[in-house]
py3Dmol code that shows the C-alpha trace and the ligand (Angstrom):
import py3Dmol

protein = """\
ATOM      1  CA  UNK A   1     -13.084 -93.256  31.381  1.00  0.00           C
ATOM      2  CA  UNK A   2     -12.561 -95.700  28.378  1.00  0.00           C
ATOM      3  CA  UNK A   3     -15.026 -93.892  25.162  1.00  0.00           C
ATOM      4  CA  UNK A   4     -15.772 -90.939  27.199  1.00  0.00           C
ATOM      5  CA  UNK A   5     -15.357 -87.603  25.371  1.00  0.00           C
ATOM      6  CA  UNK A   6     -14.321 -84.444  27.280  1.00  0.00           C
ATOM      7  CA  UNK A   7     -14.476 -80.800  25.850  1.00  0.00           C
ATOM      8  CA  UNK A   8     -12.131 -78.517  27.794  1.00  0.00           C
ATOM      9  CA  UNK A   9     -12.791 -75.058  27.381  1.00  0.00           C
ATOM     10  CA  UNK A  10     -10.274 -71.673  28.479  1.00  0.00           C
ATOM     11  CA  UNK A  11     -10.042 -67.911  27.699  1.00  0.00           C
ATOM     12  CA  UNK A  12      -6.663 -68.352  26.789  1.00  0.00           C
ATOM     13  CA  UNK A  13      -3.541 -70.662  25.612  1.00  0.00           C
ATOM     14  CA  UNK A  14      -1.985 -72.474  28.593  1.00  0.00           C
ATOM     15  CA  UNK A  15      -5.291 -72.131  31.465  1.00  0.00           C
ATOM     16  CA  UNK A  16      -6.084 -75.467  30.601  1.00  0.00           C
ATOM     17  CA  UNK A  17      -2.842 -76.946  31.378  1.00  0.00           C
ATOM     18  CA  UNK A  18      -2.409 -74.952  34.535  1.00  0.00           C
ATOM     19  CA  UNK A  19      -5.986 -75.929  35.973  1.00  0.00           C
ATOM     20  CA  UNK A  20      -6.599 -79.472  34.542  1.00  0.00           C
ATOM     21  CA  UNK A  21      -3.821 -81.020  32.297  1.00  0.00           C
ATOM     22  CA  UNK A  22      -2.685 -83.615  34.728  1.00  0.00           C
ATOM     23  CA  UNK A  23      -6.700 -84.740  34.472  1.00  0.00           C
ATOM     24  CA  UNK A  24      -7.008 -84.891  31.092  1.00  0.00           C
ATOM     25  CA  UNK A  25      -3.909 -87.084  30.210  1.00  0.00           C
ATOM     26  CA  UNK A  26      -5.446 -89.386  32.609  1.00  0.00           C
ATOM     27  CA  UNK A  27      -8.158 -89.732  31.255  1.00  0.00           C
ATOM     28  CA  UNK A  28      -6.527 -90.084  28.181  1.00  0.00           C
ATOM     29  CA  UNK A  29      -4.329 -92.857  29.179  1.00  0.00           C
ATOM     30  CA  UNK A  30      -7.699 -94.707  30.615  1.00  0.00           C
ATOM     31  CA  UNK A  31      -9.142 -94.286  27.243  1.00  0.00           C
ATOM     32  CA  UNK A  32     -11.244 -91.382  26.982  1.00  0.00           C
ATOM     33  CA  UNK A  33     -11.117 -88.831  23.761  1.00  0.00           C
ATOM     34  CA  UNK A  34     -10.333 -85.271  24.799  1.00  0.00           C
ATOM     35  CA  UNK A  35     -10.560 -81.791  22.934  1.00  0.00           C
ATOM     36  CA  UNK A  36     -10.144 -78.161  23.775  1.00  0.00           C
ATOM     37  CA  UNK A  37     -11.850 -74.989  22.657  1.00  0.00           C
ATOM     38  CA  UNK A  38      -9.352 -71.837  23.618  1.00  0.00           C
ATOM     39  CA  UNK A  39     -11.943 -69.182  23.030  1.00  0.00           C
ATOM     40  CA  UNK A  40      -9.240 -66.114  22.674  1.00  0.00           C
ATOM     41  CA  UNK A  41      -6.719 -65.554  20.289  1.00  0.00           C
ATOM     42  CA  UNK A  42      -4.086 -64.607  22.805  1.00  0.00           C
ATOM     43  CA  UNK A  43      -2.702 -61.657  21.427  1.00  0.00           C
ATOM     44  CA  UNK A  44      -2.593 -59.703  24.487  1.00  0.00           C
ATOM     45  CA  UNK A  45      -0.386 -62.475  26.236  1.00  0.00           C
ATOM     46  CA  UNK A  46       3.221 -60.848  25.996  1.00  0.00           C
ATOM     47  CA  UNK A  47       4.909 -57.771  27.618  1.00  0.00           C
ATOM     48  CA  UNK A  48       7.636 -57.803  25.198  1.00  0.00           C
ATOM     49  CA  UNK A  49       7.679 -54.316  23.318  1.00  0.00           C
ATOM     50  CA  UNK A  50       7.490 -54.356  19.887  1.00  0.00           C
ATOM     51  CA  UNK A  51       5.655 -57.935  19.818  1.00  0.00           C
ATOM     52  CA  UNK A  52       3.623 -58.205  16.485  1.00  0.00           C
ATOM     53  CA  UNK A  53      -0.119 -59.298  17.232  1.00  0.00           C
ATOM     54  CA  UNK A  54      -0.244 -61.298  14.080  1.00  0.00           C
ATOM     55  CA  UNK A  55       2.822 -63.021  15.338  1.00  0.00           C
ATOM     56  CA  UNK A  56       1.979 -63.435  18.910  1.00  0.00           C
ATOM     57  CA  UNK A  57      -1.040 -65.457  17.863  1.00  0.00           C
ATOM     58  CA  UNK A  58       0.323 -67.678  15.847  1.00  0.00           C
ATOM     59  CA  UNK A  59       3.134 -68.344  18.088  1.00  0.00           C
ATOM     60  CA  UNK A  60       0.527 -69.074  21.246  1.00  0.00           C
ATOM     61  CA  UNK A  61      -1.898 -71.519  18.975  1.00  0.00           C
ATOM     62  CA  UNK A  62       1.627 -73.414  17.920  1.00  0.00           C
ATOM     63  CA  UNK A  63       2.159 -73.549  21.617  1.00  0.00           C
ATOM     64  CA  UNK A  64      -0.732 -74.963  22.456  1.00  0.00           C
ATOM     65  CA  UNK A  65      -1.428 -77.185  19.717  1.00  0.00           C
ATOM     66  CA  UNK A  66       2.233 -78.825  21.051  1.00  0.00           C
ATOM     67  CA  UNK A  67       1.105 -79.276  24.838  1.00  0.00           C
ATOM     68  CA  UNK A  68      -2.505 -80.532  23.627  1.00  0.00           C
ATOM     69  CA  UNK A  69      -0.013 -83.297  21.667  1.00  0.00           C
ATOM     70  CA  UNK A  70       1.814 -84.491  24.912  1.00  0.00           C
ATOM     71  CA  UNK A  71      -1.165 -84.641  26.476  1.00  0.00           C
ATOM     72  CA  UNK A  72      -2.923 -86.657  24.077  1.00  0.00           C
ATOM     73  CA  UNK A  73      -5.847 -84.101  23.238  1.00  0.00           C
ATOM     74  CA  UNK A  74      -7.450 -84.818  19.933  1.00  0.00           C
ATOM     75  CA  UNK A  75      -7.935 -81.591  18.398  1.00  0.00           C
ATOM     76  CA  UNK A  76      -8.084 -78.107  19.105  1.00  0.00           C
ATOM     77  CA  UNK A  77     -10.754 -75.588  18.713  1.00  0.00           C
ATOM     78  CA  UNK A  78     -10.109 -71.893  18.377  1.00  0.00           C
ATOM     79  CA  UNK A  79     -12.785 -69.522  18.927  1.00  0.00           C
ATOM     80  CA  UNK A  80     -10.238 -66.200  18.018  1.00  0.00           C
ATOM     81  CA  UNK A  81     -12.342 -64.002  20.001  1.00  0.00           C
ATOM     82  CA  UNK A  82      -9.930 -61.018  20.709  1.00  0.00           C
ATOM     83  CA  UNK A  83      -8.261 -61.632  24.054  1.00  0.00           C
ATOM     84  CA  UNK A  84      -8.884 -58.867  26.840  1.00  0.00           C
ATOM     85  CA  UNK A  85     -12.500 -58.570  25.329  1.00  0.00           C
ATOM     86  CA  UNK A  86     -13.974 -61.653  25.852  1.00  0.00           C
ATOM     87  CA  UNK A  87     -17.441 -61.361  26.836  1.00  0.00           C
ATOM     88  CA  UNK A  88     -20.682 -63.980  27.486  1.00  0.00           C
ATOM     89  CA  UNK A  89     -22.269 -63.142  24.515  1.00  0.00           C
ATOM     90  CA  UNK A  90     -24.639 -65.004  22.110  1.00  0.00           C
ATOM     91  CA  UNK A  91     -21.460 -65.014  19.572  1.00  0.00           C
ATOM     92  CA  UNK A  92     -19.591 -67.074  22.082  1.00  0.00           C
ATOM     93  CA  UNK A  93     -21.984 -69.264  23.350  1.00  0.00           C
ATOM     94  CA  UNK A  94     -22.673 -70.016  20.008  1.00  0.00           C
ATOM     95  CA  UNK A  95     -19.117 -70.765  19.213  1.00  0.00           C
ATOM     96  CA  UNK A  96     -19.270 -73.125  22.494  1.00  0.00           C
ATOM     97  CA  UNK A  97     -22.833 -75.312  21.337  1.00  0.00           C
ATOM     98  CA  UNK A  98     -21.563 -75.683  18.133  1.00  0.00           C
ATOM     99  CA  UNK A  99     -18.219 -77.639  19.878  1.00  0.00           C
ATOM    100  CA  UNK A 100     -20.455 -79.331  21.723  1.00  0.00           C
ATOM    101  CA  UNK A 101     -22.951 -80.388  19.414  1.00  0.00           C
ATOM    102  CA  UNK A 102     -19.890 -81.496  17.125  1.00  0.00           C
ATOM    103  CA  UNK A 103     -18.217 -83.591  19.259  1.00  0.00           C
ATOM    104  CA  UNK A 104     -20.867 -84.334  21.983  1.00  0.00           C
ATOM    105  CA  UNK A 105     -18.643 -84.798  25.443  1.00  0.00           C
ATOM    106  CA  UNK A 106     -20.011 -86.671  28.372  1.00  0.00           C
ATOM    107  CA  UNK A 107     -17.767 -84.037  30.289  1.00  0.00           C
ATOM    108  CA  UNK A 108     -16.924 -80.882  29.964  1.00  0.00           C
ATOM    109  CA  UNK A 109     -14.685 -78.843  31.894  1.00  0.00           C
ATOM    110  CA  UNK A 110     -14.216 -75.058  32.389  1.00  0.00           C
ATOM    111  CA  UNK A 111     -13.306 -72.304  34.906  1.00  0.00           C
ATOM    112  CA  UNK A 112     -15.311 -71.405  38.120  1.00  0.00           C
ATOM    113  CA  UNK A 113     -16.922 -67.709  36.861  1.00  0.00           C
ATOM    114  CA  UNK A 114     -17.552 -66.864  40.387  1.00  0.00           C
ATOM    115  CA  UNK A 115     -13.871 -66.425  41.381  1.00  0.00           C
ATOM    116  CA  UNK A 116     -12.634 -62.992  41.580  1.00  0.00           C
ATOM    117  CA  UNK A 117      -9.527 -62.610  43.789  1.00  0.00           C
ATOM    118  CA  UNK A 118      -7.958 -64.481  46.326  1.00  0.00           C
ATOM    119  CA  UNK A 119      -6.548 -63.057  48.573  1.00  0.00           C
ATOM    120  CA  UNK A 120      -4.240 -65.624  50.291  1.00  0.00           C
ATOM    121  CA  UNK A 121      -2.711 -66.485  46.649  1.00  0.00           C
ATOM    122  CA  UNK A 122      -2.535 -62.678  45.955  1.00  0.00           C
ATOM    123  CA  UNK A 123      -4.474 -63.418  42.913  1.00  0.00           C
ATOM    124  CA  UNK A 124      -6.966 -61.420  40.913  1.00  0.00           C
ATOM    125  CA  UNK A 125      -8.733 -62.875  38.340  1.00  0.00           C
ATOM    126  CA  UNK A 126      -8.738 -62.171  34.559  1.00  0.00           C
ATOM    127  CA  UNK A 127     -12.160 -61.325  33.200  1.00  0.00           C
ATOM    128  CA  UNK A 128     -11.711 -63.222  30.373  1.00  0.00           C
ATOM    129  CA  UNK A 129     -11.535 -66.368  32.632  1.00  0.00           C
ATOM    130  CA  UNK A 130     -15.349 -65.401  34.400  1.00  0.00           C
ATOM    131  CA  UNK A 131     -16.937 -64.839  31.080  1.00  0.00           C
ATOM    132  CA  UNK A 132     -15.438 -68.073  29.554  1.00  0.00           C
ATOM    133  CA  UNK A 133     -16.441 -70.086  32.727  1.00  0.00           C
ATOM    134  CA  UNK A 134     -20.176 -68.233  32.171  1.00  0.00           C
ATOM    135  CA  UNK A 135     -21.067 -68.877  28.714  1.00  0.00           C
ATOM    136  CA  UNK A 136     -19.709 -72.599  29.133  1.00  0.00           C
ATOM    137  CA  UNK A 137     -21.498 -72.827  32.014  1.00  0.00           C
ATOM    138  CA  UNK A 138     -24.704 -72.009  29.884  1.00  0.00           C
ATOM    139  CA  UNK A 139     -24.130 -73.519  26.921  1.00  0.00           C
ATOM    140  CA  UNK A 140     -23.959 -76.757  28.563  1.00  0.00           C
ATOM    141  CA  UNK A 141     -27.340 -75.716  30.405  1.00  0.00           C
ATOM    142  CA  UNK A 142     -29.462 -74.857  28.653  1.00  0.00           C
ATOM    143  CA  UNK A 143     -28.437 -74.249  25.407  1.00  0.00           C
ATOM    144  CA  UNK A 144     -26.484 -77.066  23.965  1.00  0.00           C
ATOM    145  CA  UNK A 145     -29.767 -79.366  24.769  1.00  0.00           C
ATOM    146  CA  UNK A 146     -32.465 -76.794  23.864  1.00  0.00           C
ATOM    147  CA  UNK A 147     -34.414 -77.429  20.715  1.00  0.00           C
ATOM    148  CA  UNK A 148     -35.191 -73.985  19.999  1.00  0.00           C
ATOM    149  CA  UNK A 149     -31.709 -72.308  20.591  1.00  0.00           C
ATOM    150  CA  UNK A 150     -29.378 -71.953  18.143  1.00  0.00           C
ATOM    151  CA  UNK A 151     -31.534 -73.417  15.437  1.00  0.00           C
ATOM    152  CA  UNK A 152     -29.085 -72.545  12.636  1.00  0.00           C
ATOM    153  CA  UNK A 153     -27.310 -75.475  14.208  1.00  0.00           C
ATOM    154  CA  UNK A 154     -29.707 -77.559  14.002  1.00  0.00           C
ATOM    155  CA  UNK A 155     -30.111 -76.473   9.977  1.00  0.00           C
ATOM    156  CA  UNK A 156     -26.462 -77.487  10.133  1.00  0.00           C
ATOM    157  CA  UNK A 157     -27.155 -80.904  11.103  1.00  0.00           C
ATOM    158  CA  UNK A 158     -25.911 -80.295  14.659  1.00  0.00           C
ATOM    159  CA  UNK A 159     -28.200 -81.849  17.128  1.00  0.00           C
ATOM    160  CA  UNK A 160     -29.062 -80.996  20.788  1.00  0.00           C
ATOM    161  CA  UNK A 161     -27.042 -82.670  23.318  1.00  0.00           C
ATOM    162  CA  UNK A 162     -26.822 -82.970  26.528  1.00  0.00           C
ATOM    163  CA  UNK A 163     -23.805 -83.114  28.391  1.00  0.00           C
ATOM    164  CA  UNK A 164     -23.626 -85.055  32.127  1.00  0.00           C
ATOM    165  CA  UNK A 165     -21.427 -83.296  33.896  1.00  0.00           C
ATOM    166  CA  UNK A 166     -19.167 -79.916  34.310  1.00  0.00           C
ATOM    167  CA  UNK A 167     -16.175 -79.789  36.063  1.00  0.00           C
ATOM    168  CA  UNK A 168     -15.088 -76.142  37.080  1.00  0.00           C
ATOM    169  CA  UNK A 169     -11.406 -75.284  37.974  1.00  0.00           C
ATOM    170  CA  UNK A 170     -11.320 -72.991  41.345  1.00  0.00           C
ATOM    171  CA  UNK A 171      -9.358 -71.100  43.464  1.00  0.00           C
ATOM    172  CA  UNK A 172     -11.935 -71.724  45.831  1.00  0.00           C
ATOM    173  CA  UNK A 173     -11.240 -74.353  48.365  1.00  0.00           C
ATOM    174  CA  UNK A 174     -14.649 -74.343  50.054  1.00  0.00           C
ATOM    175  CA  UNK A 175     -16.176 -75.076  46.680  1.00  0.00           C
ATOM    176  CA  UNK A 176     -14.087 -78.209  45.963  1.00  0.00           C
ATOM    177  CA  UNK A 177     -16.031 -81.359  45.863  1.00  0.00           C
ATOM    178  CA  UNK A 178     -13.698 -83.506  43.492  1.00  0.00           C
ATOM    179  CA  UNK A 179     -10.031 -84.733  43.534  1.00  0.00           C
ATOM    180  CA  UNK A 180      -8.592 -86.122  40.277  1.00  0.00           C
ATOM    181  CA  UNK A 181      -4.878 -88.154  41.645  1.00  0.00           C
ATOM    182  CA  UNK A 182      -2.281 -86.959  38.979  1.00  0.00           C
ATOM    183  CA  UNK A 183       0.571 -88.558  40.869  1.00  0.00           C
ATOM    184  CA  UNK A 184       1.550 -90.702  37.318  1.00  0.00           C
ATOM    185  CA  UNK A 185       0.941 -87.196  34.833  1.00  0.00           C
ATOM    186  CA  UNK A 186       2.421 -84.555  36.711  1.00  0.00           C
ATOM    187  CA  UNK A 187       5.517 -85.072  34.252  1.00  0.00           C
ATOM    188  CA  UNK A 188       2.867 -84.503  31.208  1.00  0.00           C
ATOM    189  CA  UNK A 189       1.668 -81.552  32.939  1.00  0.00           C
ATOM    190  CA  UNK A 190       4.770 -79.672  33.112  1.00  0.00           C
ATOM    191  CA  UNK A 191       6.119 -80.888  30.165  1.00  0.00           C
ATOM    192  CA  UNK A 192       2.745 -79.618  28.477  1.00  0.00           C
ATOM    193  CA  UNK A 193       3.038 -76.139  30.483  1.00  0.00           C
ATOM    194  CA  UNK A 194       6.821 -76.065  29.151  1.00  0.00           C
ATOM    195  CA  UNK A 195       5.683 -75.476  25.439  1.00  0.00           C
ATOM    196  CA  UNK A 196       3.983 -72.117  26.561  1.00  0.00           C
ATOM    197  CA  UNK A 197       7.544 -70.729  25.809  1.00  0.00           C
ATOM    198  CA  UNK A 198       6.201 -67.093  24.944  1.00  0.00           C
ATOM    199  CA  UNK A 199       4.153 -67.468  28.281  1.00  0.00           C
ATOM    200  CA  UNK A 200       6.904 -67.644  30.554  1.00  0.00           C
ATOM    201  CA  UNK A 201      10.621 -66.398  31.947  1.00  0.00           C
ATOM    202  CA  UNK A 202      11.634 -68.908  34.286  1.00  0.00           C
ATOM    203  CA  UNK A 203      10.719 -72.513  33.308  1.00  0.00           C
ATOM    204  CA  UNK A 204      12.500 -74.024  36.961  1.00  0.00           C
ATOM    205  CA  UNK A 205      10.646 -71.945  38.881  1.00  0.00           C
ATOM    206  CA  UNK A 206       7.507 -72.554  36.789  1.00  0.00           C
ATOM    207  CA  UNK A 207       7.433 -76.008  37.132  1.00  0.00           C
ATOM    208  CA  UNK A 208       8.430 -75.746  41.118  1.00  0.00           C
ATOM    209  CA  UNK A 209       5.588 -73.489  41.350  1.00  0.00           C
ATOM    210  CA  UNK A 210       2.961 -76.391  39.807  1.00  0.00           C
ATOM    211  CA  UNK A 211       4.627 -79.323  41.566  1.00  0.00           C
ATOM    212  CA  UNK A 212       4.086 -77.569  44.968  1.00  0.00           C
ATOM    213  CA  UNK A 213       0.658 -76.638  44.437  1.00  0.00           C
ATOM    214  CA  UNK A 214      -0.195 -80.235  42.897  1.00  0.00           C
ATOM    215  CA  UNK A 215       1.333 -81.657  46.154  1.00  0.00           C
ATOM    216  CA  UNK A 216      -0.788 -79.175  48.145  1.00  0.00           C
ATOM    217  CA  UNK A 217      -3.654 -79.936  46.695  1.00  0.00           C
ATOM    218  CA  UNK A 218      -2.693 -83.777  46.963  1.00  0.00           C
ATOM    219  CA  UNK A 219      -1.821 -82.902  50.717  1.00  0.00           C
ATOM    220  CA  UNK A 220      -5.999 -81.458  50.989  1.00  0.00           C
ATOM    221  CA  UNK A 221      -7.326 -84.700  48.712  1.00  0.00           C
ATOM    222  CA  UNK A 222      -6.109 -86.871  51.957  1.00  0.00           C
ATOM    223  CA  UNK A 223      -5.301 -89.462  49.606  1.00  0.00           C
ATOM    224  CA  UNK A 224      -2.805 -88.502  46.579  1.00  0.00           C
ATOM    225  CA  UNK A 225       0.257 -87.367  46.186  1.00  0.00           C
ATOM    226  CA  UNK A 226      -0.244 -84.943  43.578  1.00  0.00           C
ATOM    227  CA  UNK A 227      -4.044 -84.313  42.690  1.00  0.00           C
ATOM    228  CA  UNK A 228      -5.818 -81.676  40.365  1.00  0.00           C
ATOM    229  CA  UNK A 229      -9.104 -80.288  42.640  1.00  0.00           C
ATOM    230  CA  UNK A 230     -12.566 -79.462  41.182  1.00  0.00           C
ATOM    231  CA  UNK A 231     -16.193 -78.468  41.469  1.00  0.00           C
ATOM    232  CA  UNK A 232     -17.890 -81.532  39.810  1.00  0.00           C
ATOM    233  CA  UNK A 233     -21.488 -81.022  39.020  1.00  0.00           C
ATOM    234  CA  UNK A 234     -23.631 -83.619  37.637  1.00  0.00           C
ATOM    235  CA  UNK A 235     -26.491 -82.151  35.907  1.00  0.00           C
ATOM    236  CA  UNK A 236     -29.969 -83.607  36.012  1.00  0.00           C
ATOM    237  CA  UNK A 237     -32.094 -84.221  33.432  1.00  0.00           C
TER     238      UNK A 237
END
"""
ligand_1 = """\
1
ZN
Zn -5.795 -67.108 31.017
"""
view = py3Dmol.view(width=600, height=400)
view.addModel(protein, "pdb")
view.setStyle({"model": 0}, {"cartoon": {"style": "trace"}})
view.addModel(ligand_1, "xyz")
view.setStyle({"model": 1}, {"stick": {}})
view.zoomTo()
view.show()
């Protein structure tokens, strides 16, 4: 991984580290450059009457700019799209070339848009999750290497680029093609998830929640003890 660059990108504060911190400080530690792009501001992310919007925003980009530091990720990208609303638009996908033609990552990773529920987690997903997963998924392909899109970019200076491959974060074990062993970060990752203070009641039960499903998904990898799964997809030219 040494001088690889990796672009992470979420809906919201904290998905990265839930679906692929362990990865990333790995790849940090083997020498690679990481960033993230959180495309919401957050600011729906508290059940706490009385919260202040205003507040709760700057609180969750504190948060996260904390856990990107333990975990060694460069910088931070906000896209401060409001949270709930999120949509694959041309606004966002724009937002998402102009990261990538920036910092040009060899990788970039983001969640699997075709996941809705599941049932045996009891899980339903957000739909700010699908339509983040969806316009990364096509700004890597086609837009951030298209001549023609985007050409205020390129009136910017920001070149096309083409990224090699997307990693998706699923719920879907059929799907999973790619293990990532996390056995020596699983202390960054929870450490990382820790600084989501606002996010969160119980930080025990939190961080027996992650270590059991890293060990599960360890268990399914046949070869790690705790392991970060993925849909890896290496995209041809
Ligand atoms: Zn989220």
């Amino acid at each position: 991984m040494k001088d690889k660059i990796i672009l992470a990108v979420s809906a919201h504060e904290d998905d990265l580290e839930f679906g692929c911190s362990g990865t990333i400080s790995k790849w940090v530690k083997e020498g690679a450059s990481a960033y993230y792009l959180i495309l919401t501001d957050g600011s729906r992310g508290s059940d706490i009457k009385g919260t202040k919007k205003d507040d709760l925003i700057k609180t969750r980009a504190k948060e996260e700019e904390n856990a990107a530091k333990i975990l060694g990720v460069k910088e931070v990208f906000f896209g401060n799209f409001k949270d709930g609303e999120l949509k694959d638009s041309s606004e966002v996908r724009e937002k998402i070339v102009r990261t990538i033609r920036t910092i040009k990552p060899d990788i970039v990773i983001t969640m699997d848009p075709e996941i809705l529920y599941n049932a045996e987690f009891g899980y339903i997903n957000h739909p700010d999750h699908i339509e983040a997963g969806r316009a990364t998924i096509f700004s890597v392909f086609p837009y951030s290497r298209n001549l023609m899109s985007f050409t205020t970019l390129l009136k910017e200076g920001l070149e096309p680029h083409k990224v090699k491959d997307l990693y998706l974060i699923t719920f879907d074990r059929k799907k999973l093609n790619t293990f990532i062993d996390i056995s020596e970060t699983i202390e960054l990752k929870t450490e990382a998830l820790k600084q989501h203070k606002s996010q969160y009641d119980n930080f025990k039960e939190l961080k027996s929640n992650i270590i059991m499903m890293s060990k599960m998904i360890g268990k399914e990898s046949k070869k790690y003890k705790y392991a970060e799964a993925f849909i890896k997809i290496q995209i041809r030219d």
